[in-house]
KEFI-229886 format. One record per residue (C-alpha): residue in three letters; x, y, z. Coordinates in nm, 4 decimals. Layout:
N
("ALA",(X,Y,Z))
...
This chain:
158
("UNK",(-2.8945,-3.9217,-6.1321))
("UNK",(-2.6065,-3.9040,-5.8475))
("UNK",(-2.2594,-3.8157,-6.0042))
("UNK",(-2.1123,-4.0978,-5.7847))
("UNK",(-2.3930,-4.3499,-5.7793))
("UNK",(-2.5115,-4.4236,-5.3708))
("UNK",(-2.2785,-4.1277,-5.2662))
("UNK",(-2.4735,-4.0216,-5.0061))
("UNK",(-2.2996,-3.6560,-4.9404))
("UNK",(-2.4204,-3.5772,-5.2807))
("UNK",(-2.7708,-3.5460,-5.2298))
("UNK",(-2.7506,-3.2421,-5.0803))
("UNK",(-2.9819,-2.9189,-5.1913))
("UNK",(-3.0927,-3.0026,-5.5228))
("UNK",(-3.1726,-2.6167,-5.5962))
("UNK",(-3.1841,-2.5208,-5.9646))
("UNK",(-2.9490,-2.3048,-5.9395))
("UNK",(-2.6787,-2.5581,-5.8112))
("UNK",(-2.7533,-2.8542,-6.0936))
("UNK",(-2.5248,-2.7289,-6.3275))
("UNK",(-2.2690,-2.9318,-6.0353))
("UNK",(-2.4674,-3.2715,-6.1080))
("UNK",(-2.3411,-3.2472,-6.4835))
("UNK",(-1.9875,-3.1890,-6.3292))
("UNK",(-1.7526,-3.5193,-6.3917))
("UNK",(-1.7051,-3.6803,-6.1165))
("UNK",(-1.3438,-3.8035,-6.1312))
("UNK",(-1.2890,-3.4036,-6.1642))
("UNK",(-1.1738,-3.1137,-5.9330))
("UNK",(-1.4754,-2.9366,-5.8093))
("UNK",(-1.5168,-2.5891,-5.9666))
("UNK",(-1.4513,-2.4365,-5.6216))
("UNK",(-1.1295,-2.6193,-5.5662))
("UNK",(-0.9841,-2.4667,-5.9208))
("UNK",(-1.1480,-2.1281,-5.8384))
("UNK",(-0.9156,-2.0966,-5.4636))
("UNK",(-0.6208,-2.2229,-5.7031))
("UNK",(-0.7045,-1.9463,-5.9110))
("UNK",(-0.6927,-1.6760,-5.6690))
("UNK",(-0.3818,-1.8736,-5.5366))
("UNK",(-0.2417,-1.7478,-5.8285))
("UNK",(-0.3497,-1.4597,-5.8899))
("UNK",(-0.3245,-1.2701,-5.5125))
("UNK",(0.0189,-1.3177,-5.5335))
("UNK",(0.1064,-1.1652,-5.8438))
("UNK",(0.0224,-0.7752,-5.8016))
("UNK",(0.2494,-0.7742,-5.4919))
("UNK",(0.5477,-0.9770,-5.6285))
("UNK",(0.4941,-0.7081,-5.9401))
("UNK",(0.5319,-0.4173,-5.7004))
("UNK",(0.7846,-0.5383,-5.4945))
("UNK",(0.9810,-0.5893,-5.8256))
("UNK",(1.3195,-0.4994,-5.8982))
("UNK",(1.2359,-0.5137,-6.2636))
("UNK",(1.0623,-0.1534,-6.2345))
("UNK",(1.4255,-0.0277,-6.1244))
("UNK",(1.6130,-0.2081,-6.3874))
("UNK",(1.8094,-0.4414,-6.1601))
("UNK",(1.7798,-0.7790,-6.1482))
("UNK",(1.6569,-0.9615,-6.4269))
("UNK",(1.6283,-1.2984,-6.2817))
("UNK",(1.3718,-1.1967,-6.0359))
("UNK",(1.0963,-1.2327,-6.3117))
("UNK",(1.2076,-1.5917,-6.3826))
("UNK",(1.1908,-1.6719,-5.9825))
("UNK",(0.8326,-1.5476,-5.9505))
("UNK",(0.7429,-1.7380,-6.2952))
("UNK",(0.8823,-2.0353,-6.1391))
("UNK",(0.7294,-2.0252,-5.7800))
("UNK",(0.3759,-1.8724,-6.0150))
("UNK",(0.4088,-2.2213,-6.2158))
("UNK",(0.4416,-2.4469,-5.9064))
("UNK",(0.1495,-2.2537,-5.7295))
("UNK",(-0.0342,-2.3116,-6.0807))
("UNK",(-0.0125,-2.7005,-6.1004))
("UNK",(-0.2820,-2.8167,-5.9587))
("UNK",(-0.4480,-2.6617,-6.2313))
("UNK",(-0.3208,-2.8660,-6.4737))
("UNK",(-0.4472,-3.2153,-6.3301))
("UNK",(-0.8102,-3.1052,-6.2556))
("UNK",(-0.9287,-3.3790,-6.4220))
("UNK",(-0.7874,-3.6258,-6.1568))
("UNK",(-0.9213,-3.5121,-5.7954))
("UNK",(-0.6827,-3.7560,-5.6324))
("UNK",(-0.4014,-3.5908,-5.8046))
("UNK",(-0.5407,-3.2200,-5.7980))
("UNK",(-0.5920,-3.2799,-5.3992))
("UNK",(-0.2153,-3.4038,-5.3590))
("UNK",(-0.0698,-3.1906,-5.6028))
("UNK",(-0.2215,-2.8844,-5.3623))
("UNK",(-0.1243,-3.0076,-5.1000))
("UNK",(0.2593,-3.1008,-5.1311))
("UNK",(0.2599,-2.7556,-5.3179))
("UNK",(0.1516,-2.5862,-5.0484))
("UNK",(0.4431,-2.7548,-4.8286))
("UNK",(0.6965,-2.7192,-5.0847))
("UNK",(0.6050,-2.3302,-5.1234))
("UNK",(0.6222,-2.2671,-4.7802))
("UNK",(0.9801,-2.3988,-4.8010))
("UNK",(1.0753,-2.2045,-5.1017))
("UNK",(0.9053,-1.9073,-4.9212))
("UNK",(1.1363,-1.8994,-4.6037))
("UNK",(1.4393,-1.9737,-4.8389))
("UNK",(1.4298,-1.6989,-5.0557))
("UNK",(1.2355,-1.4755,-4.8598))
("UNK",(1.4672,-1.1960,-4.9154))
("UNK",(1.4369,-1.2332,-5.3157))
("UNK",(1.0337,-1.1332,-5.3194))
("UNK",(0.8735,-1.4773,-5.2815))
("UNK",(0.7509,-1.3518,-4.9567))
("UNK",(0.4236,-1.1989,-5.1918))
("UNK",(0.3414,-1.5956,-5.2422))
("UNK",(0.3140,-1.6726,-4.8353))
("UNK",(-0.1042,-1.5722,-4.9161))
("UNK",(-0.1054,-1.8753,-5.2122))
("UNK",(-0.0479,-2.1332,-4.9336))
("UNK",(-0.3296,-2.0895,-4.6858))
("UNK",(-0.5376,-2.0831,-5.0699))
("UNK",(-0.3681,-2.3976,-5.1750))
("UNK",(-0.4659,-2.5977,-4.8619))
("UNK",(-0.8144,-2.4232,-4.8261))
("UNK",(-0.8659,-2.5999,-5.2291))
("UNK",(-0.7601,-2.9751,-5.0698))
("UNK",(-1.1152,-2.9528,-4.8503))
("UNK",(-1.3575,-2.7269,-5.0743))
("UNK",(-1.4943,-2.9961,-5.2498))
("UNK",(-1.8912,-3.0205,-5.1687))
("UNK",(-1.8842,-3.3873,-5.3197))
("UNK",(-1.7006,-3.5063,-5.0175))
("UNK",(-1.7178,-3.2500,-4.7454))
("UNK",(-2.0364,-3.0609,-4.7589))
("UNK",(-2.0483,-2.8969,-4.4690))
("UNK",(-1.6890,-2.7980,-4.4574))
("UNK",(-1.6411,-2.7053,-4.8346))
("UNK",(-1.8476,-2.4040,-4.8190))
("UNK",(-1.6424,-2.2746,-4.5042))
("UNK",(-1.3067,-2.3319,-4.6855))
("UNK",(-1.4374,-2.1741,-4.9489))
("UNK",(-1.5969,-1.8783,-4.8207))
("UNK",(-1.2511,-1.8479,-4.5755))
("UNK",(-1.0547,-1.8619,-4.8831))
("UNK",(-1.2485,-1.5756,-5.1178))
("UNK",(-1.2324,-1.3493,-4.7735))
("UNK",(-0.8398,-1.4155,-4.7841))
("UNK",(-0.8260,-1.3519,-5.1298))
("UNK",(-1.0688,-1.0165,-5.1710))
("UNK",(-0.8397,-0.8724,-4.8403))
("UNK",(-0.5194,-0.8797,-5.0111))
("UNK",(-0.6429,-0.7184,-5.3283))
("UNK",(-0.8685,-0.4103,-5.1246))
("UNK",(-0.6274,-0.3932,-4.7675))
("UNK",(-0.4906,-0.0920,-4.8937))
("UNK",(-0.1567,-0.0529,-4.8961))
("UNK",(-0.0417,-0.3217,-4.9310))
("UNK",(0.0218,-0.3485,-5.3204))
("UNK",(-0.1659,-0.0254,-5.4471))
("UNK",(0.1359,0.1848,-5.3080))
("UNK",(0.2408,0.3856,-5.6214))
């Protein structure tokens, strides 16, 4: 049974390890779209923590601006049950946090500039509807993702 019925990019490799995707809603993010949001998310946040000014004791706002910019990289997340809207939703975030980036550079939000390539990577990785680009965005995006966590120096300083 086809999760879009005469879809015919989703009749590709019907391996038993991949079925668990046929059971997958179709009206839904793909699990590889909310896994770059994910790292989005989460390869920002070690550097913005240890580029903080909250280890020094000085400005306490800082944690509310990297909540903030965390929470608009994180949205997408939050409509994964509407591709349409997941897709856009990544999409304009990605443009609106490159904005934010270059406009308050100075503050820390420079840690997020990683999130964005991430963010726009998630808009294609969808096998349902690109299957031969999918796996390249999301191979691209895990590669982006596992070098900011092991290039060394760049967060593991202390």
């Amino acid at each position: 049974m086809d999760p879009v019925p005469g879809h015919a990019a989703c009749r590709w490799n019907r391996t038993a390890h991949r079925r668990w995707l046929w059971r997958w809603p179709p009206g839904w993010a793909h699990p590889w779209q909310l896994t770059l949001i994910v790292f989005a998310v989460l390869a920002a946040l070690p550097p913005a923590v240890d580029y903080s000014p909250l280890l020094d004791g000085s400005r306490l706002g800082y944690g509310a601006i990297i909540g903030g910019t965390a929470a608009v990289v994180a949205l997408p997340l939050a409509l994964h049950r509407h591709r349409n809207a997941f897709e856009a939703a990544s999409a304009l975030g990605g443009v609106a946090l490159t904005v934010w980036i270059l406009h308050t550079m100075l503050v820390g939000t420079w840690t997020f500039a990683l999130s964005v390539p991430l963010m726009w990577a998630a808009v294609s990785a969808d096998p349902r509807r690109r299957p031969v680009l999918a796996p390249f965005f999301l191979t691209a995006g895990m590669l982006l993702a596992g070098a900011v966590v092991a290039w060394p120096g760049f967060w593991w300083r202390r």
